[in-house]
C-alpha positions, -999 to 999 in steps of 0.1 A, spaced: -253 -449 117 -247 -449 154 -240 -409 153 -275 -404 149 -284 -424 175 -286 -410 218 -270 -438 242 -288 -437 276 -270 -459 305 -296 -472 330 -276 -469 362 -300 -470 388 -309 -497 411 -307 -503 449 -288 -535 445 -305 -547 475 -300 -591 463 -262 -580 462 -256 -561 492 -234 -536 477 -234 -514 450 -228 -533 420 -216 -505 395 -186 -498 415 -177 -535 420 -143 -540 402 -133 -565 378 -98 -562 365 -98 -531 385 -124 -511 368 -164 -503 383 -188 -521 358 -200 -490 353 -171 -478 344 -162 -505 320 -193 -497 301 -187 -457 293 -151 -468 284 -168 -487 256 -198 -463 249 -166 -432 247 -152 -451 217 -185 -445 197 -192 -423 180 -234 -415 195 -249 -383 190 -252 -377 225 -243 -400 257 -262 -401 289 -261 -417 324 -295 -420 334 -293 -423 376 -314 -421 404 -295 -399 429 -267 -374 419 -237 -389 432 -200 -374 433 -187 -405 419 -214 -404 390 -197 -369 376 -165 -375 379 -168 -407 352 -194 -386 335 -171 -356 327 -144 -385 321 -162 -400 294 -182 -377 277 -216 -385 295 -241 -360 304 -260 -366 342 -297 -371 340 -311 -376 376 -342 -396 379 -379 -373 383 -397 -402 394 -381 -419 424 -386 -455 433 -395 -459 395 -365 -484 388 -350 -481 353 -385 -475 335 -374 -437 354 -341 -436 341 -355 -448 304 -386 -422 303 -362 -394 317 -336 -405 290 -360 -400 260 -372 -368 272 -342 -355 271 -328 -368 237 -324 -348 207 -321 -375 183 -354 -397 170 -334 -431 177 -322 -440 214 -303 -475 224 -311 -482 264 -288 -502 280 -284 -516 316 -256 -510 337 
């Protein structure tokens, strides 16, 4: 069921209550953000995105690690209702899960 189905990670986000970017913060000595396309690469989706506001190095290199493709916010300052909206433009499938990293 979930291979007709589009995953779009939220990863967007100032993190501004934190004070540091909380999808690279390491626990276990793996990002969050990291921990969560480690899971999403073991299903099977019909397509994987990471939905973020800025291209970023560091957002590529665990894209092209985990079978994500890069969709870059249109609408800045939007928070994740950007990433979502930019996610379902861009799906192929009629079905899409959001989830928040």
């Amino acid at each position: 069921m979930l291979e007709k189905i589009s995953l779009l990670i939220i990863a967007g986000g100032k993190s501004s209550r934190l004070g540091q970017d909380k999808r690279f913060i390491k626990i276990g000595g793996v990002g969050l953000l990291e921990k969560i396309l480690i899971k999403a690469s073991k299903i099977n989706f019909a397509e994987k995105f990471l939905c973020v506001e800025e291209d970023l190095p560091a957002f590529k290199i665990l894209a092209d690690k985990y079978g994500a493709t890069i969709l870059v916010d249109e609408f800045k300052e939007c928070g994740a209702l950007a990433g979502i909206a930019n996610g379902l433009r861009n799906i192929k499938s009629d079905w899409a899960l959001a989830v928040s990293a």
